[in-house]
N, C-alpha and C positions, 0 to 999 in steps of 0.2 A: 755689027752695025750699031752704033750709038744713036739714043734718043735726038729728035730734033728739040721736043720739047723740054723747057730747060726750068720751067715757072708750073706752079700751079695756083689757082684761084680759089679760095674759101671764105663762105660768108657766114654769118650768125647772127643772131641777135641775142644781144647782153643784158641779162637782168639783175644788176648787182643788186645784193640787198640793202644796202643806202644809197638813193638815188634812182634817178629816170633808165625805162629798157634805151636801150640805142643798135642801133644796125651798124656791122661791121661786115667791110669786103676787105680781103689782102689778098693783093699776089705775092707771091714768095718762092723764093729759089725751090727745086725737089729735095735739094739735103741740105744742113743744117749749115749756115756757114762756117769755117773753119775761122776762128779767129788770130789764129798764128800765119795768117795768109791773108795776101789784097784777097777782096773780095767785088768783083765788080755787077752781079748782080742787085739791082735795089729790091729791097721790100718797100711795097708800096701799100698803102692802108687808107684807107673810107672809114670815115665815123661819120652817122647821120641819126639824129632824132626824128627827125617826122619822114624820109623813106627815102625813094630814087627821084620824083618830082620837085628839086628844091633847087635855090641858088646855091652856088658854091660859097662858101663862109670865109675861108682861110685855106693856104696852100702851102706847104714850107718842103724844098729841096733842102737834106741835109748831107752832108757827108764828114768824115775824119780824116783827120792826118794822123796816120800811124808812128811817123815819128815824134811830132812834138803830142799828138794826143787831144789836140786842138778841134773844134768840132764849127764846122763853116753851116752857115746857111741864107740862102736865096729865100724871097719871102713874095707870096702875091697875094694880096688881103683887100677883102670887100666885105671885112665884119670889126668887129669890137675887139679892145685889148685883150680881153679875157679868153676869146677864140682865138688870139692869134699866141696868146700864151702857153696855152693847153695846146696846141699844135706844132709850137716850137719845144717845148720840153717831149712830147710825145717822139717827135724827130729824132733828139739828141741819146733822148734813151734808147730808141731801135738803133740809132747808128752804134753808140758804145755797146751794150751788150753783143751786140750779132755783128761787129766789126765790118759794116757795109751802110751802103749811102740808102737814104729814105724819102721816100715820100709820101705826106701823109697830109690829109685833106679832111677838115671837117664843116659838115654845114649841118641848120640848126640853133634852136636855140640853147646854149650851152650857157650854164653859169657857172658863177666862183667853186658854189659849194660841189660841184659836178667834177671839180680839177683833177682830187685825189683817186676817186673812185676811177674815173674813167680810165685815167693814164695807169691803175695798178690791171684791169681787167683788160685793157687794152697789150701790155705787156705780157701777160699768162697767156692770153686769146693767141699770141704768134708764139711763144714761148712752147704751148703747147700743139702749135699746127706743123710742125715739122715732123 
């Protein structure tokens, strides 16, 4: 008999060494996705600065075309350029590496200098939760 359940949930808090801690939830398939394969589970990802009581900041559906490689996304935004930037490249990278559609949601106060750091810790945090 096969598992019904097909996802698992994992949360953390990130304390890069340059830069603010932040809270991170994903759900994520149980095995790694296959990238030589549609994959139609999403990883879905939370990034939060100040915890679970906040407004929502930025919302970004991503997904790829396998064949031309092209990377689509739907956007729901109730924050600033700079959140919806870091949320939109956050997307585009879970979708290309792990060859599956994302979604990924940040709220909080997020700046400029916050980009690099978050999106690399943010990439290893799922990188290494499989």
């Amino acid at each position: 008999m096969t598992s019904l359940k097909q996802t698992q949930t994992v949360t953390s808090k990130i304390n890069p060494i340059f830069g603010d801690e932040f809270q991170i939830a994903a759900t994520l398939p149980l095995e790694r996705p296959d990238t030589t394969k549609k994959n139609r589970k999403p990883i879905s990802i939370h990034l939060s600065k100040v915890g679970t009581n906040t407004l929502l900041g930025c919302y970004v559906y991503t997904i790829i075309d396998k064949r031309s490689d092209k990377i689509y996304q739907t956007l729901l935004n109730n924050s600033e350029e700079t959140l919806v930037d870091m949320t939109k490249k956050i997307g585009s990278l879970i979708s290309k590496k792990f060859s599956t559609p994302s979604y990924v949601s940040l709220s909080g106060d997020w700046s400029l200098e916050d980009l690099m750091v978050t999106v690399k810790e943010t990439i290893k945090f799922v990188d290494e939760s499989f």
